[in-house]
C-alpha positions as CSV (number, residue, x, y, z in Angstrom):
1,X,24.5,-122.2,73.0
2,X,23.3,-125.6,73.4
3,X,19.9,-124.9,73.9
4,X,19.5,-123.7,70.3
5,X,19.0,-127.4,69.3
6,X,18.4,-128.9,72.3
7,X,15.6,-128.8,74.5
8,X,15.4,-128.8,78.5
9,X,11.6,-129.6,78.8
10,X,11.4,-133.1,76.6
11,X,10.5,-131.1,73.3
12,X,12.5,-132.5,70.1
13,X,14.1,-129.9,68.2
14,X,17.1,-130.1,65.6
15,X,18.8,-132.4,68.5
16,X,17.8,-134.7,71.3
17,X,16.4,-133.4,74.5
18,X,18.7,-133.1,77.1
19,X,15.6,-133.7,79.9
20,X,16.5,-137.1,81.9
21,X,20.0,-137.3,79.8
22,X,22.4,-138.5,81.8
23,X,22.0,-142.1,83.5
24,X,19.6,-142.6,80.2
25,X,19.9,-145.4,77.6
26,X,20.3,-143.8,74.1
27,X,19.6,-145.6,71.1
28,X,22.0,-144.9,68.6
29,X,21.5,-145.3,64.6
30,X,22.6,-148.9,63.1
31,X,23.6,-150.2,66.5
32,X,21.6,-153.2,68.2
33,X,22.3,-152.2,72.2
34,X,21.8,-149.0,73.7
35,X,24.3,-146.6,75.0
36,X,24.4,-144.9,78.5
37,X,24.7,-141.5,78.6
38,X,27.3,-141.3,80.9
39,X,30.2,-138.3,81.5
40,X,32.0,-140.3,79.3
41,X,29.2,-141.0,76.6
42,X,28.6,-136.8,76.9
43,X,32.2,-135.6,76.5
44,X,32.7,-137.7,73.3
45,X,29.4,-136.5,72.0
46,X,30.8,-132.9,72.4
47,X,33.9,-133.8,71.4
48,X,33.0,-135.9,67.9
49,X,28.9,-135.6,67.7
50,X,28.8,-137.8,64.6
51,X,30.5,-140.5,66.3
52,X,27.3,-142.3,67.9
53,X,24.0,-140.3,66.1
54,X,20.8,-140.9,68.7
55,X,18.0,-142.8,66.7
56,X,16.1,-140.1,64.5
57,X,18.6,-137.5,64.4
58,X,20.8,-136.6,61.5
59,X,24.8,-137.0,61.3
60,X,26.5,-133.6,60.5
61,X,24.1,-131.0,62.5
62,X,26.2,-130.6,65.3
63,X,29.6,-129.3,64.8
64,X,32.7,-130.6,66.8
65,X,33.7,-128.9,69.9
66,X,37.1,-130.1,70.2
67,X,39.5,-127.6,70.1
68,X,37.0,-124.8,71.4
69,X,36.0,-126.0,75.0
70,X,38.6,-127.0,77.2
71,X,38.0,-129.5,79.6
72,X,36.9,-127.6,82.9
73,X,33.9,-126.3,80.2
74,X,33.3,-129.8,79.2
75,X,33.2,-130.8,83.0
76,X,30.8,-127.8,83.6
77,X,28.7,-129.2,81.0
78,X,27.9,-132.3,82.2
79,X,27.3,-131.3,85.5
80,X,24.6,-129.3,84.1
81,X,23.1,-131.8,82.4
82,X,23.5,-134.1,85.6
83,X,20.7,-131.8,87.3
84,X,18.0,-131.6,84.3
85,X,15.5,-134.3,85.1
């Protein structure tokens, strides 16, 4: 699962830490302004990760989604990360 790259706790692993996630500005590689992480921020993460790659992480680690979750999962997803502070 998702915890394989990302952490819970604030650690950095192969992705960003999905501790105080949502609500959060992101800085993104190559772009001036940040980016909320928002529901809809988090779905096209999932959805097309190399789309907006958070400062310091690579493009092409995390595979696409789309196709394999379908959109309840998605939804259940960012809930979750709605409640990790």
């Amino acid at each position: 699962g998702c915890t394989g790259c990302h952490s819970i706790d604030g650690t950095s692993l192969a992705g960003p830490t999905f501790k105080g996630l949502f609500g959060s500005g992101i800085e993104i590689n190559g772009q001036k302004d940040k980016v909320i992480a928002d529901s809809i921020y988090l779905k096209e993460s999932i959805l097309d990760p190399d789309k907006l790659i958070v400062s310091g992480f690579q493009k092409g680690i995390m595979k696409s989604y789309k196709g394999i979750l379908k959109e309840n999962d998605i939804k259940d997803i960012i809930d979750y990360l709605k409640t990790i502070k």
